[in-house]
N, C-alpha and C positions, 0 to 999 in steps of 0.2 A: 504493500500500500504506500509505505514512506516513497519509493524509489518512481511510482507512477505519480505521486503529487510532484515530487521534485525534478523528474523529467518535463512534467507540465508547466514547471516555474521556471525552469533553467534559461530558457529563451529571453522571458521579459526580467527577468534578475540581471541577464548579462548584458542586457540592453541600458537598465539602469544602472548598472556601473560602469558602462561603456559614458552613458551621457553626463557620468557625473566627474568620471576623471575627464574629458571633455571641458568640461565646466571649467572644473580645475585650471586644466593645462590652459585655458585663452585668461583666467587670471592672473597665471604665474608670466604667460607672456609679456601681459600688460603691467603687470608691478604692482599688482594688485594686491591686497592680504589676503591670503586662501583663507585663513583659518574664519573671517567674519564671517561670512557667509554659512559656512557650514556649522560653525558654533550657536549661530542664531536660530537657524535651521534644528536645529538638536534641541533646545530649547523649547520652542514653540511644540514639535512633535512629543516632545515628553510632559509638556503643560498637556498638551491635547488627550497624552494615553492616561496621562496622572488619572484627567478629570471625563474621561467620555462615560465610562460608567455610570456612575453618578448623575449625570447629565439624560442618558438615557433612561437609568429610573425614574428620575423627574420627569422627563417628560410622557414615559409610560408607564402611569400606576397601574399595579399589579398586584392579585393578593398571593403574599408571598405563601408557599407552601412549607410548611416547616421539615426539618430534617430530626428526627426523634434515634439518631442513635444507627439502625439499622433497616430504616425506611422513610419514605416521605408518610406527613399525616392527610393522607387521602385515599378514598375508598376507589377511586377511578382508575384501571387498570395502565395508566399513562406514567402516576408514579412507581410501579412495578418496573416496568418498560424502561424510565430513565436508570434507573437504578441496576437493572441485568446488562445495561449496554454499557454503562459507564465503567462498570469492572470489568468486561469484558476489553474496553479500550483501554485497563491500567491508568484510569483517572479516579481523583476522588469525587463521588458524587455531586453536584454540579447545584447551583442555587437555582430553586426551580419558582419560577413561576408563572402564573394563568392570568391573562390580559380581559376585561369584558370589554373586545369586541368582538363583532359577528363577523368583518373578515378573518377571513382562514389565513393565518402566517405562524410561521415562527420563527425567533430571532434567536441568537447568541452575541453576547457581548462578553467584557471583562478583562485583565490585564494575563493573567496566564492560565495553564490550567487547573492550578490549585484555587482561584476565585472565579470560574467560568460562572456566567449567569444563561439560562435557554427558560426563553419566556416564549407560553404555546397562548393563544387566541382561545376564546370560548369557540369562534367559529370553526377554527381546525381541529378542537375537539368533538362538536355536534357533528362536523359533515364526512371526518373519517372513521372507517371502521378500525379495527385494531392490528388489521395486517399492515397499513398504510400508515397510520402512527408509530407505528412502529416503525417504519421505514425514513419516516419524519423524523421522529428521534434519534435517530444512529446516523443519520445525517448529520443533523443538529452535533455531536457526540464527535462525528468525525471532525466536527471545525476547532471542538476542544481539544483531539488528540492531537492534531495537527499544528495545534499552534498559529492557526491563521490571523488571529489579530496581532498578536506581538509582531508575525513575519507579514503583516500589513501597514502596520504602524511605521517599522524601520524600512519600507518600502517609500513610504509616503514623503518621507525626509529628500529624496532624491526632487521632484517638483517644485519643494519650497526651496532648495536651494538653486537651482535653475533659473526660479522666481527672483530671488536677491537678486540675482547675477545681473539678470534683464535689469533691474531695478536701478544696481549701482551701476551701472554704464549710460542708462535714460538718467540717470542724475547731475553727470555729467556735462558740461557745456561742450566739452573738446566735438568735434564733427567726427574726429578718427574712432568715437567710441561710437557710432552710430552702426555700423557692422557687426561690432558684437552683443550690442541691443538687441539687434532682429535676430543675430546668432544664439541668444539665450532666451530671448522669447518664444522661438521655432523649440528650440529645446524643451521647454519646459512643457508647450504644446503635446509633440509627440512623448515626454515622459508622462504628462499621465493620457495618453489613449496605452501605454504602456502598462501600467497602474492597473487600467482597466482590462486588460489583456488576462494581468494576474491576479487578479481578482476572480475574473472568469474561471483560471485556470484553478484556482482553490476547490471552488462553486462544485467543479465538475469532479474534482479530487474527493469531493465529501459525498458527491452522488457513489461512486466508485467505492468506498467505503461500505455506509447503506446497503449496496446490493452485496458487498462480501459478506458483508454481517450477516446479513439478515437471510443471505440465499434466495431473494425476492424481490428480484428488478422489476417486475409488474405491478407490484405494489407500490412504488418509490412511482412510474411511471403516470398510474392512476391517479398518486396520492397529486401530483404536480398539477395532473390536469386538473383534477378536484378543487386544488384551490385556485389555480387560475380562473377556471368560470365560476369557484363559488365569488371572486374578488369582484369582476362581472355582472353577477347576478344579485350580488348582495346589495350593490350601487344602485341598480334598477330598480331592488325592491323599497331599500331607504329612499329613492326620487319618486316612488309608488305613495309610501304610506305620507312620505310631507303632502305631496300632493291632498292627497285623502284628506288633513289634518288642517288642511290650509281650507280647503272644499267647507268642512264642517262645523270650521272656525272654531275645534278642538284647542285652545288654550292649553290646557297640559299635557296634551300631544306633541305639541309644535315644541312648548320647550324640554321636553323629553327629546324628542327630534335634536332639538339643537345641542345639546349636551352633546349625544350620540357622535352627530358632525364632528363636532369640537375634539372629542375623543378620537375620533378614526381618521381626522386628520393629524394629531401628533402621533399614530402609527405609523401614518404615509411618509410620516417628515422623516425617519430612520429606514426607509424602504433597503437602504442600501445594504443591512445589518439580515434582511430575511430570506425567506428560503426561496421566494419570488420576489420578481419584479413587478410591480401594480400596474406600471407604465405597459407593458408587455402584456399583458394578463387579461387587459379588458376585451372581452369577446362579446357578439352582437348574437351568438346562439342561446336559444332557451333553453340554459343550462338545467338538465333535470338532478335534486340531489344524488340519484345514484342511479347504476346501470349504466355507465355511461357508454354508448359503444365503441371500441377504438378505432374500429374502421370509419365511423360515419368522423372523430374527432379529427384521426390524421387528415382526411378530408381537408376539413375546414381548417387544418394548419400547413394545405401545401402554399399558400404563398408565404410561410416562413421560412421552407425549404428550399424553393421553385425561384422566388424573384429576387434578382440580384442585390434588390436593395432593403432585403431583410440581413444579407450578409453586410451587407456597409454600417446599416442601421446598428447591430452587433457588436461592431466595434463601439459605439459610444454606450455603452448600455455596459453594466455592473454585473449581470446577469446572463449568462447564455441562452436561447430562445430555446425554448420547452421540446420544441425539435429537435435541436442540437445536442440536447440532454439527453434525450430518449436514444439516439444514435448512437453516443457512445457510451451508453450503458450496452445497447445492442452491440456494438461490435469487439468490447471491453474483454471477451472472452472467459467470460467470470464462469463458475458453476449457476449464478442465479440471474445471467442475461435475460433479458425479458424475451417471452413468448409471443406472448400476446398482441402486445404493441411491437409497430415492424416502421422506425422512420426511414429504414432504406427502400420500403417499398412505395412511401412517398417520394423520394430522391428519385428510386425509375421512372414515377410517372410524371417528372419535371418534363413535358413536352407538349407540343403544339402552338398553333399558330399565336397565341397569346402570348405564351409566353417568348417567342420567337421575337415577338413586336418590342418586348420589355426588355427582354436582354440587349437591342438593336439598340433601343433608346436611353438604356444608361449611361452608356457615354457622352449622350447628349446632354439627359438631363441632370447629370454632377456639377458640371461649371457652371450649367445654368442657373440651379438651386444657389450656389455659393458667389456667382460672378456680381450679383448686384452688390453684396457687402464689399467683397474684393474692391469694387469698382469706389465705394462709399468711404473708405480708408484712404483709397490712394486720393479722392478729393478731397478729404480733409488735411493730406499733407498738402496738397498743390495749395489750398486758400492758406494753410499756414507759411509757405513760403511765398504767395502771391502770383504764383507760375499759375497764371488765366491761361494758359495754353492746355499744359496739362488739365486743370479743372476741366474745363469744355472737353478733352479726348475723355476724361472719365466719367463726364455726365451724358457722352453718346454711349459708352461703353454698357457704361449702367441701365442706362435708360432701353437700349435694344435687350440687354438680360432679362431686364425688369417685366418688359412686354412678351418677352419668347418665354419667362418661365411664369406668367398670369394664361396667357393662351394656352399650355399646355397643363396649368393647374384646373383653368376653369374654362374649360373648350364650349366655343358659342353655340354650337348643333343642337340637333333636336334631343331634348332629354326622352331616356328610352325605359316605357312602365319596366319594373319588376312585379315579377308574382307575389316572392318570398322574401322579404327582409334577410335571410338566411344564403338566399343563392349569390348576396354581395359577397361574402366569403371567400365564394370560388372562381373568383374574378382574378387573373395573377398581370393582367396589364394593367395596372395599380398601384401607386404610390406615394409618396409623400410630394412628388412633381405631377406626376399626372392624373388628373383627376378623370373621372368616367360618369358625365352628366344622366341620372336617373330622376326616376319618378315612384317616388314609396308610398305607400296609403297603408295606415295604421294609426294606433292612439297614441295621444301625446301620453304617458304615465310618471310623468315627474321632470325636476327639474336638472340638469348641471350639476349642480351643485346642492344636493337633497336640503331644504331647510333654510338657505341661503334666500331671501326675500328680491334679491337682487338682481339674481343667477338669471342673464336672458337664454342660456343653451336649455334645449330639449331633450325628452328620450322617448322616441315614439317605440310603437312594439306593435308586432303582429305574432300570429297566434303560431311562426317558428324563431323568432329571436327580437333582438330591439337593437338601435343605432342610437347613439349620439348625435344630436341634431344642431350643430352651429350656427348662432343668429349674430351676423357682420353687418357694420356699419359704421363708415369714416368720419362720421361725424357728433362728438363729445359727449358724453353721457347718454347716449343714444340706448347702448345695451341695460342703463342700467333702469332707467326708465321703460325701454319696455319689460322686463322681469319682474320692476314694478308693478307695471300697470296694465299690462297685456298677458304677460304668461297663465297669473288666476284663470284671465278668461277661457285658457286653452287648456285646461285640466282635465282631462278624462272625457276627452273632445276627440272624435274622428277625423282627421286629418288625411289630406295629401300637398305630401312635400318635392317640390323638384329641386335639385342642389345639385351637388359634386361631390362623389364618395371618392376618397381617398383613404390610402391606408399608410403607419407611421409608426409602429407596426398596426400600433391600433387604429381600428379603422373609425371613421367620423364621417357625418355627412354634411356639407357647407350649404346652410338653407342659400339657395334665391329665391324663391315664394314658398306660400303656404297655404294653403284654401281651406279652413274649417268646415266642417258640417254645419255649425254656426258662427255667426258675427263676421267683420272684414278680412278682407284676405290678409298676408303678414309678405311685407317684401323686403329681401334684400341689399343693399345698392354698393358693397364692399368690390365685387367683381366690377361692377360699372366706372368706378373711381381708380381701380387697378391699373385699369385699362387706359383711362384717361391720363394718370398721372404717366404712367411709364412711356404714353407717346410723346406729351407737350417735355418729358424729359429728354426723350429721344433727339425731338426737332428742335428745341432749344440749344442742344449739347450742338447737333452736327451744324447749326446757323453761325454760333461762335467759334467753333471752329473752324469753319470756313474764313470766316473776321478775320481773324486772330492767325490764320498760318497764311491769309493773302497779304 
């Protein structure tokens, strides 16, 4: 087990020691003092390990389980479970405690593994059975054998110092320190997608663990999906019942409601510490508590697999995509390789004409996504050194970006009916660039942001899954006045919505209208202004530059 985690670490280890003696060597160059930097760096990372603990109790209270000597004091067979895995991994039993909320997560934190703390969810105990808890827990178990905070902690020193580096040469007036500015801010950049590389690669080391322990990668595979659409479906039902509460003018609903929020948003706020990512997790299928099928799931996870831009997406994410887990638990060669769940037979059927369109178009759409900011950086140098020349080349630059990646976000064609809010799924020409103009009809069943009076986003649902419904508009308090004073009216309302589904990985749908069964229709005018800004950008940039280079 050690030798499969630290083969999985060895790559982005020697990348951050590659970029930190790097670091080094352009300060020793420069006459720099090595030692600030890296001393201040040491400092701040060991304030951080002193106190995250701590920091994370407060912000997730938990009732704690007590440890009586030779068991946890609880009847629930979960303190059993932590307690046979933790000797089993040569640790001492682990500070255990149960979170009230209803999403399904569990976390570990702590300084080593003599004070490890693994806090499980009420919801990851209601929606797993005990094969899958257990497979959660020895996960959980594997982050404590392994050591992965302490060897995340002294990982994390490499960026801050990188950061300095940038720091103390942008501090400088000299011009000759302006290379090694962008040379340590590019640095610091790729060390943490680096960070995040090994993080990843813990993630997967602790899945790998799980299924040795336990001889039951099908359960660890379940347990994942499980709580991904319970993360999912929990959202929907909290955006269900405010609605309801709002409807009935239930007073100690609503503030029950909001407590709830308030709580399960300081779970979200340490996402990075759990066994899932929330950001990855949200799914538009009608998650059923259980039975779930793996074939109908892999399904509705091939554009994790399938579209190019689930593997780019990957990179910036903390977490491996639920895919990627299941594969190499599958290919891990364990005694307890899953059976049941198969993501390589998702990978064979990465083909046709969709996906042919998408893999064609990613090269397109990268610099596109990224070329307007590009373009918006190098204007703010040009106006800070006064170079009108360059300004005008980066405001045609931007401005042609701007318009080629709103045309291919929000394509002006005819939006095309869906039967099943479910069949957007299995859409793999789709992504966070290109949007795929539809038309849904379903009930609005809550809001955005469950509880939130303000919240203008939607969650409409039909009778195979529900979407996230985005309501845009460029001009000032626009969203929050309609959340105000429009969304009430659209509560538990039959709706048809025409937008732009996109997927990031989670998929959303970007309203342009909305036709209620009752009251005015809902428009709106963010694509309209897109469009318009990025051309008068366009044609201003290329009129000045014409000026300006005649």
């Amino acid at each position: 087990m050690t030798g499969y985690v630290l083969r999985r670490s060895a790559v982005p280890l020697g990348v951050l020691a590659a970029l930190l003696a790097a670091g080094g060597g352009v300060l020793v160059w420069f006459g720099a003092p090595l030692w600030a930097p890296v001393v201040l760096a040491v400092l701040v990372v060991s304030a951080q390990y002193a106190l995250a603990p701590y920091l994370v109790q407060w912000l997730i209270p938990a009732r704690r389980v007590e440890w009586l000597g030779d068991r946890y004091d609880t009847l629930h067979p979960v303190g059993e479970l932590v307690v046979r895995r933790c000797r089993e991994a040569g640790v001492r039993p682990v500070r255990l405690g149960i979170v009230d909320d209803r999403t399904p997560n569990a976390f570990t934190f702590g300084h080593t593994r003599g004070n490890a703390r693994i806090y499980l969810t009420r919801g990851l105990l209601e929606r797993l059975d005990e094969r899958e808890l257990d497979a959660v827990v020895s996960h959980e178990v594997g982050h404590v054998k392994q050591n992965d905070v302490l060897v995340m902690a002294i990982a994390s020193t490499v960026p801050i110092i990188l950061y300095y580096l940038f720091l103390f040469f942008r501090s400088d007036r000299n011009a000759n320190n302006a290379i090694p500015a962008v040379v340590g801010f590019v640095g610091y950049l790729l060390s943490q997608l680096v960070l995040l590389s090994l993080g990843r690669a813990r993630e997967l080391g602790a899945d790998r663990y799980s299924c040795q322990v336990t001889g039951d990668g099908d359960a660890l595979c379940s347990a994942l999906v499980a709580i991904g659409y319970g993360m999912g479906q929990v959202d929907a039902d909290r955006a269900s019942r405010a609605a309801e509460a709002t409807r009935t003018k239930d007073k100690d609903a609503q503030k029950a409601l909001a407590k709830e929020e308030r709580r399960h948003q300081r779970t979200r706020s340490i996402a990075v510490l759990g066994i899932a990512d929330h950001g990855q997790s949200t799914t538009i299928l009608a998650a059923r508590e259980r039975g779930l099928d793996p074939a109908e799931v892999m399904g509705a996870l091939r554009w994790d697999a399938c579209n190019p831009w689930a593997r780019f997406l990957q990179l910036l994410s903390t977490h491996p995509l639920v895919v990627t887990r299941i594969a190499a638990l599958e290919d891990s060669g364990l005694p307890g390789a899953p059976q049941g769940w198969s993501a390589r037979a998702v990978a064979d059927s990465c083909d046709g004409p969709e996906l042919t369109r998408a893999r064609r178009r990613f090269w397109f759409e990268l610099p596109v996504r990224y070329l307007p900011f590009i373009a918006l950086l190098v204007g703010l140098v040009a106006w800070g050194r006064h170079d009108w020349l360059l300004l005008a080349q980066a405001a045609t630059v931007g401005g042609a970006a701007l318009l080629a990646r709103t045309a291919l976000t929000r394509p002006l064609w005819r939006h095309v009916p869906v039967a099943r809010v479910a069949q957007l799924l299995t859409r793999l020409d789709v992504g966070p660039v290109s949007g795929l103009p539809v038309e849904v009809r379903g009930r609005v069943i809550g809001r955005g942001v469950p509880g939130y009076v303000l919240s203008p986003d939607l969650v409409v649902q039909d009778d195979s899954g529900f979407v996230p419904v985005l309501y845009q508009q460029p001009w000032p308090f626009a969203r929050s006045v309609f959340g105000l004073l429009r969304v009430p009216e659209l509560m538990d309302t039959d709706v048809v919505v025409r937008g732009w589904y996109r997927r990031s990985p989670a998929p959303v749908l970007e309203l342009r209208d909305l036709v209620p069964d009752r009251g005015a229709r809902v428009r709106g005018f963010q694509w309209a202004t897109a469009y318009a800004v990025s051309l008068a950008l366009l044609v201003a940039g290329a009129v000045a530059w014409t000026q300006l280079a005649g």
